[in-house]
N, C-alpha and C positions, 0 to 999 in steps of 0.2 A: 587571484585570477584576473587579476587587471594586466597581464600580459596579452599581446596582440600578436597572433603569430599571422604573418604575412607573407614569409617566406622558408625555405626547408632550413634554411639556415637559423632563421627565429625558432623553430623547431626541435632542429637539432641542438642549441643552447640551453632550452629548455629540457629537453630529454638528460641532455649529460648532466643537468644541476641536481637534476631530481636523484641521478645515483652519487654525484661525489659530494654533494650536502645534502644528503635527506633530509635530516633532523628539522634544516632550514627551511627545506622548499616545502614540507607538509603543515611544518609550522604556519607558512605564510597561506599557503590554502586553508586552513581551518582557522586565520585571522578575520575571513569573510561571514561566522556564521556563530552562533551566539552560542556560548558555551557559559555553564550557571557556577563552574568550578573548573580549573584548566591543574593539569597533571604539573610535576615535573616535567622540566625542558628535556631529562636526560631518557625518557621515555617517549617519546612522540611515537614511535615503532620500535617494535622489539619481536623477534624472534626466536625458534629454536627448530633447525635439523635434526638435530641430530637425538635418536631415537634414545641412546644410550643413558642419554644424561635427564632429558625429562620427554615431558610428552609434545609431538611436533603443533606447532601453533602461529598463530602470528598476530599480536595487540597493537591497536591504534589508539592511539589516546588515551589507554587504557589509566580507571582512575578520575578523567575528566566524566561531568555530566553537561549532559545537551538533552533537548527533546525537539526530534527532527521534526516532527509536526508543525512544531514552532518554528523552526528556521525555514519550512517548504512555504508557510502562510502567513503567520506572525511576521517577521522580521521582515518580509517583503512589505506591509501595509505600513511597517514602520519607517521605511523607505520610499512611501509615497504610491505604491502600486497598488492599495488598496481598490479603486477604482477600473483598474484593469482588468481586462477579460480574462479568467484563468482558463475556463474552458469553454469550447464551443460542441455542443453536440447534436449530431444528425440520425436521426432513425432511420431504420427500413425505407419508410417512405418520407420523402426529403422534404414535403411538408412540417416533420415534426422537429422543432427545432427549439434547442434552449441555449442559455448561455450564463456563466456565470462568475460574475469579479472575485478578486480575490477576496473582500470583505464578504459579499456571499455566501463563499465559500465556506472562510471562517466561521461563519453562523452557522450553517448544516453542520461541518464539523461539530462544532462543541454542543451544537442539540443534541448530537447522534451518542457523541462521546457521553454527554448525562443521563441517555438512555442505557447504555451498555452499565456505566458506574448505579445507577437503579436497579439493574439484575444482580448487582453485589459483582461486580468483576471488579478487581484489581490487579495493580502490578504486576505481570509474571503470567497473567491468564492468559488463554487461549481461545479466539474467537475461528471461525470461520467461512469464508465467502463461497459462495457456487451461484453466481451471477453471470449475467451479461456484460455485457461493457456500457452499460450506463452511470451517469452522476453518482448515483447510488453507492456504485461501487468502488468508486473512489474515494467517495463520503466516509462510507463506514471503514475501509483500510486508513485515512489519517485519525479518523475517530478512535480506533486501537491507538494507533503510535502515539497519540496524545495523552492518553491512561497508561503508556507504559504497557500496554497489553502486545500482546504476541498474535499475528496475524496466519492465516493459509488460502490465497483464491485457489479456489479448484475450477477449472474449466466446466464449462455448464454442458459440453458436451460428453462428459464423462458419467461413469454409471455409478449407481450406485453403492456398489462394491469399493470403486475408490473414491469416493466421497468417505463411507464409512472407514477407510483406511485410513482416513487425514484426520479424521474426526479424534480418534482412538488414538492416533499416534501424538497427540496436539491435547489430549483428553479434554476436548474441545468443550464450552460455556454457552457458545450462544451460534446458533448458525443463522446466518443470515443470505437469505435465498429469494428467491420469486416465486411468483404462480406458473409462471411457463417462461419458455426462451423459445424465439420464435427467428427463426433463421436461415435465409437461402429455401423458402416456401416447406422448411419444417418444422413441423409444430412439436416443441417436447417439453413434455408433464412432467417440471422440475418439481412439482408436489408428491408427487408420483415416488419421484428418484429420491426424494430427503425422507420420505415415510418409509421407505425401505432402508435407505441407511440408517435410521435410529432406530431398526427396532433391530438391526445387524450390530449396534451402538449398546444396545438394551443385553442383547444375548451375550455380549460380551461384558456386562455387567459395568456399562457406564451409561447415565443419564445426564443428558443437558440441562440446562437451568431455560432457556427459553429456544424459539424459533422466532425470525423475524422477515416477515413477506413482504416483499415488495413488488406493489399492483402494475405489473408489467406491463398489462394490457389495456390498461388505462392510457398509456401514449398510443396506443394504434397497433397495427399489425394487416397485414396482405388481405387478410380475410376479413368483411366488415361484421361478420355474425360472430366472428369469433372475440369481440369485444364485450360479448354479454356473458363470456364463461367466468363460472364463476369455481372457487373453491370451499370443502370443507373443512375450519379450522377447530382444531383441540382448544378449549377453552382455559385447559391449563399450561398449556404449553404455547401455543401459537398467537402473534401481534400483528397486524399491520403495519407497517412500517409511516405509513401518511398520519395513523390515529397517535402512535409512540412520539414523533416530530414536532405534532402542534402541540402538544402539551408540554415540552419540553424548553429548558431554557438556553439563553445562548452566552449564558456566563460558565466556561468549562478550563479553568487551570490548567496546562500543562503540568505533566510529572516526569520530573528531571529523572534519567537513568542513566547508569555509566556507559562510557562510548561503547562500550565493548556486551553490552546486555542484548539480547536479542531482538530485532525487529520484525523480521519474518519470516517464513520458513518455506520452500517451495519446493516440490518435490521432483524426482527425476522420472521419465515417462514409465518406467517399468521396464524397456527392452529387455534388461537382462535379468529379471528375475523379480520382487517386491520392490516397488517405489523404494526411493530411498529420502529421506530427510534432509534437505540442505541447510542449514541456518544461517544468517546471514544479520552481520551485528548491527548497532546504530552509525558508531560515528566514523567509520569507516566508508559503511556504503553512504554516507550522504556525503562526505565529503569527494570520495572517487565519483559520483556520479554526475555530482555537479561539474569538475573538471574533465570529464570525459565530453558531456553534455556543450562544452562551452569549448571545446578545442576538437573534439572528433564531428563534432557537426556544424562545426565553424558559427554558434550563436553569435546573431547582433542584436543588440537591445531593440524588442520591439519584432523581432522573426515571430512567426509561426508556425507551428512544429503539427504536422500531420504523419503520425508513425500507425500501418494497419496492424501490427501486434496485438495478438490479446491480451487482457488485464489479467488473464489466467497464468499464464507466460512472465519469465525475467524481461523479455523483452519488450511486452507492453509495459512491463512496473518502472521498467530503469528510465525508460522514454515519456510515456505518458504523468508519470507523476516524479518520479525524485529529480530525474534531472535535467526537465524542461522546469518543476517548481522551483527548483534552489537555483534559477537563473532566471525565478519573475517572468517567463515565457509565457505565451496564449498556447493552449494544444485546443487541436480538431478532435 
């Protein structure tokens, strides 16, 4: 991705190469990002149409192991951007403000990561988010990809019916949520929505291993009295999310998985009938995301990336976190 496109014609070069040597041009995009075992040359992509002969698909890398976690935060600190702001974040009220480097960063991660690895998750699990768009939530999504775990944000404006549908469909380990989402002067009792989703979780005769809160309203909110609400937590079930953090360490391994292993899963609105499941691999999406990221939004080393998407959304995840990370970017 050290090409510079400057003109339609730098463009178009680049467009034709990618279809008349694939092999080549993917090759050389995923020479940017740290991979722990690289496939054969003669698979970089592979395909199949046609229904007749097997089933339709399409592998990248397929074979190699990476852990994109490590290539969104690691490999950048190893490149000197440790010190760099990875995120900048603004509240409701524009007093409240945090910000934080990528070294930072990497600490909440793998504290967060040895919390979820303490509830006994591994490899292959499924966690799930019903947050806001705070640190938190970006925290505990690299926190999965780093255990090799399998992630789902659900939109914190969503009910609890499809909460419980992600949950079930994901047979989901640990859900990690708030005490309220507080937004556009509405107040909603996301405790509310997760107690009804697990016991909608319960009737269908699956049980979580933990719930994990994150004290919302500890940063502020429109209303000053409504900083004193407080919630009631299950003692076998329910954490804090600030009490799980401080105890926790910031020594957390990466767990290498094949390109082609699952990284998240995000669902389709419903319009036409039951959510449906999208899954969506590792080294694939971080490899397209990074060069979409670095050519569709014309990245210079050193921009600032302000996208309003939510983190609930493809389009907050693609922008806000893979592929403004995997170009060492500052995001708002």
């Amino acid at each position: 991705m050290d090409t510079e496109i400057k003109t339609i014609d730098d463009y178009k070069r680049l467009y034709e190469e990618s279809f008349t040597n694939g092999d080549h041009f993917w090759r050389q995009m995923c020479e940017h990002f740290q991979w722990q075992t690289i496939c054969d040359k003669s698979s970089v992509l592979s395909y199949n149409w046609d229904t007749s002969s097997a089933p339709i698909g399409v592998h990248f890398m397929s074979g190699s192991q990476t852990n994109v976690c490590y290539n969104l935060i690691d490999r950048n600190i190893s490149l000197g951007f440790g010190d760099r702001i990875a995120y900048h974040w603004v509240g409701h009220e524009f007093e409240l403000k945090k910000s934080l480097t990528y070294r930072e960063l990497r600490d909440k991660v793998c504290r967060f990561g040895n919390v979820l690895r303490g509830f006994g998750l591994r490899k292959g699990d499924a966690i799930v988010n019903y947050l806001p768009d705070v640190l938190q939530t970006v925290v505990s999504m690299l926190a999965a990809i780093r255990l090799g775990l399998v992630y789902a944000n659900t939109f914190p404006g969503y009910s609890a019916q499809c909460l419980a549908e992600r949950m079930l469909d994901l047979k989901c380990q640990v859900l990690v949520t708030s005490d309220v989402y507080y937004s556009y002067k509405s107040f909603n009792d996301l405790k509310r929505y997760s107690d009804q989703a697990i016991d909608i979780c319960r009737q269908n005769n699956h049980e979580i291993k933990a719930r994990i809160f994150v004290k919302y309203l500890s940063d502020g909110s429109y209303e000053q009295s409504m900083k004193d609400y407080s919630i009631d937590l299950d003692p076998k079930l329910d954490h804090w999310w600030h009490e799980l953090m401080h105890n926790s360490d910031t020594d957390c391994p990466p767990v290498w998985v094949d390109s082609e292993d699952p990284l998240f899963v995000i669902f389709s609105s419903g319009s036409t009938g039951k959510q449906k499941a999208i899954v969506h691999t590792s080294g694939g999406l971080m490899v397209l995301s990074a060069l979409v990221f670095k050519y569709a939004f014309n990245y210079s080393d050193g921009d600032v990336l302000y996208c309003s998407g939510c983190l609930g959304w493809i389009t907050g995840q693609f922008s806000h976190v893979y592929g403004s990370l995997a170009n060492a970017a500052t995001v708002v």
